[in-house]
Residue, then its C-alpha position, 0 to 999 in steps of 0.5 A: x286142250x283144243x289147241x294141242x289138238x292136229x288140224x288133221x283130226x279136228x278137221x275131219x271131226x268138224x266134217x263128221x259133225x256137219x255131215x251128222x248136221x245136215x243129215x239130222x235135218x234131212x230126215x227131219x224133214x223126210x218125217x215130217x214134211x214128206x212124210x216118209x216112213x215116219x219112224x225110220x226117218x225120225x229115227x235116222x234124225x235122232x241117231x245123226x243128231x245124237x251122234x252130232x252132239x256126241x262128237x261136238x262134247x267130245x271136241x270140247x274136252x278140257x274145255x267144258x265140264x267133264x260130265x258133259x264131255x265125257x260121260x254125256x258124250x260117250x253115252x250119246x254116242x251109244x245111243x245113237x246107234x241104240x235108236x238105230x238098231x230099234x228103228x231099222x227093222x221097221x223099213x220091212x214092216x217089222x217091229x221095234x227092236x227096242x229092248x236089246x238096244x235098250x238093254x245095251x244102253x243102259x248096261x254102257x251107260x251104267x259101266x261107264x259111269x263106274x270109271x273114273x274118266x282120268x288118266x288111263x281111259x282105255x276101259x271107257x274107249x273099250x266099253x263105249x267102242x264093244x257097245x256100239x259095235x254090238x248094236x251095229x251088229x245086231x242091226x246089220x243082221x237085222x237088216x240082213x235077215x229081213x232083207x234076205x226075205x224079200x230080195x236076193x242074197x246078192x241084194x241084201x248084202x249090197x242094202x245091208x254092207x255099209x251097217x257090215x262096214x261100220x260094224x267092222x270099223x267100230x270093230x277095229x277101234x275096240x280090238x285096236x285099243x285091246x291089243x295096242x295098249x300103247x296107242x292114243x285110244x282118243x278120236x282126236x288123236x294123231x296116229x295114222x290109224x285115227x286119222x284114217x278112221x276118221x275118214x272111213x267113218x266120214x265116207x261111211x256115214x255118207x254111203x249109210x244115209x245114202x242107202x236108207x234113203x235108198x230103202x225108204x224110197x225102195x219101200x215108197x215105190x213097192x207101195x205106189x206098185x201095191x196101190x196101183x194094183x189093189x183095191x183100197x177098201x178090201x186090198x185084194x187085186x183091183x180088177x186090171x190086176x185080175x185081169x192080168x193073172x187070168x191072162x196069164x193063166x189062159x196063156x198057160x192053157x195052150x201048154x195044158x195047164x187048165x183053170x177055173x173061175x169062181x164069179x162071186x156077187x153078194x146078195x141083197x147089197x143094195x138093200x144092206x146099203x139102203x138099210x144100213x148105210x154105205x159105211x155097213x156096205x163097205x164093212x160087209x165087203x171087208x166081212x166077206x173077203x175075210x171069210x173068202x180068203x181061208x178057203x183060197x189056196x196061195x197060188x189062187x188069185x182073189x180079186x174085186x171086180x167092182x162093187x160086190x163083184x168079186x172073182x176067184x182064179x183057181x190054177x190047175x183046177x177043173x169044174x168040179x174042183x171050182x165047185x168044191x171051192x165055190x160050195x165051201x165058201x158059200x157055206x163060209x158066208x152063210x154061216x158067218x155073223x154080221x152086225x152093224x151098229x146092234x144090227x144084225x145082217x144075213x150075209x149070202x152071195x151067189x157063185x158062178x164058176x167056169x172052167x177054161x177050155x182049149x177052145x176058148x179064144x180068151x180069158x175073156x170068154x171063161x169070164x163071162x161064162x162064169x158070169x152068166x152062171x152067176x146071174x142063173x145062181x140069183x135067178x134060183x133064188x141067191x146063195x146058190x153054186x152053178x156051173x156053166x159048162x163051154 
């Protein structure tokens, strides 16, 4: 009964459940107001609020009827962190993981309704503890692993500790309940070890909301970064961001490293937009910078300059090898199909290419070589190659 029950425990569990309370409407929030990582943070409400109920039905043991505070909240509980093990790789723009913790569910659930939820309960304590530990688990390595492959090893397990953390305290309640059989196996219960884990998860949950709220506002920072440095229609590099590489490579110049510069300008753009459309115009540019990009190498730089002006920074590369890239991507385009609506649209570009030379006094003066090869590549009549030496 409730009232049998020690202050200490109870205590503790209200502030658990406040702590799950006032979380559950943060990320509410976060979802729907600020609109912050949607899933993830709908996701976060479900899990504190799935929990929140968990613990409140357990409270109520003896008090209310059995189905509800036994196995409800038992497999309340497990899916808690079942939704928390399906939302959590999307924070690195992974999919759901949806069908372990699904799976694991739905076995727990199916176990736990096998047990007759009186007298000795220590296999409905293991099975509800190995289940929860499990998708704590399989989450922590998630988040680990695709962490890893964004940031440092020593980051990651900083981001990914407190999912370690409570994996190890679910850990514990499960091996305590193996090999203290003699122990009171109930969350309210008055051994020294409940009380202390009690407040291991209650600090716990504090540092988990705490770190995710972390990484969605880590992930809304890397998408302020990519919007101030990319173009919003074709999402290659804006032009203060391929201004920058350049830069960058000229620097790299003066230690012998050369480059190259492709100028690239579509043919007849006005035309197609007059003809077609603006909404044609955009799709064409998004045409384009598909069929560029499978002829750039990673450590190549495309960027848009503005309008239908697009360049290509080619590191470590000569004139010859410009115009090698520069033809391919010519033939690319040429040989590429367009529509609009029914409509079909010949697309073409003109290319100017330039290489850097010691003499240069700044990226500036590659670019505008480069430049004026372009508009000698339309005066010879579009879809055309030239080079331009210094």
């Amino acid at each position: 009964m409730i009232s049998n029950t020690p202050t200490d425990a109870l205590t503790l569990l209200a502030a658990t459940v406040l702590e799950f309370g006032v979380a559950s409407v943060f990320w509410a929030v976060m979802a729907q107001g600020a609109r912050l990582a949607p899933r993830a943070s709908f996701g976060l409400a479900a899990v504190n609020a799935l929990l929140a109920v968990s613990l409140s039905l357990h409270a109520l043991r003896s008090t209310a009827p059995n189905l509800l505070t036994f196995w409800a909240s038992d497999v309340l509980s497990i899916a808690s962190l079942a939704v928390l093990r399906t939302v959590l790789p999307t924070l690195v723009r992974q999919p759901l993981a949806w069908r372990s913790a699904l799976a694991v569910l739905l076995i727990g659930a199916a176990v736990l309704a096998t047990l007759p939820y009186t007298g000795d309960m220590r296999m409905e304590t293991r099975c509800v503890f190995a289940s929860l530990f499990a998708l704590a688990l399989m989450a922590s390595l998630d988040t680990w692993w695709a962490l890893r492959q964004r940031v440092s090893v020593q980051m990651s397990l900083l981001l990914s500790g407190p999912l370690f953390l409570i994996s190890i305290l679910l850990l514990g309640r499960l091996l305590e309940s193996l090999l203290l059989p003699g122990n009171n196996t109930d969350i309210l219960g008055s051994g020294d070890f409940n009380i202390a884990w009690l407040w291991s998860l209650l600090a716990m949950n504090l540092v988990l909301n705490a770190t995710m709220a972390f990484l969605i506002l880590a992930k809304l920072i890397r998408r302020i970064q990519r919007l101030t440095r990319h173009d919003p229609l074709t999402d290659v590099l804006n032009r203060r961001a391929l201004s920058e590489a350049i830069d960058t490579e000229h620097a790299r110049l003066q230690r012998g490293k050369p480059y190259a510069l492709v100028m690239i300008d579509m043919d007849r753009f006005k035309q197609l937009n007059d003809s077609l459309g603006h909404a044609a115009g955009d799709a064409a540019l998004l045409r384009l910078v598909e069929v560029l990009k499978p002829c750039v190498r990673e450590v190549d730089v495309l960027g848009r300059l503005g309008g239908e002006e697009f360049c290509v920074l080619l590191p470590l590369t000569d004139i010859a090898g410009a115009a090698l890239v520069a033809e391919r991507m010519r033939l690319n385009l040429e040989e590429s199909q367009f529509s609009w609506q029914g409509k079909d649209w010949p697309l073409t570009a003109s290319f100017g290419i330039a290489e850097a030379e010691a003499s240069d006094p700044s990226a500036d003066s590659v670019l505008s070589r480069a430049d004026r090869a372009m508009y000698q590549a339309k005066a010879q009549g579009r879809n055309v190659v030239q080079a331009l030496d210094a």
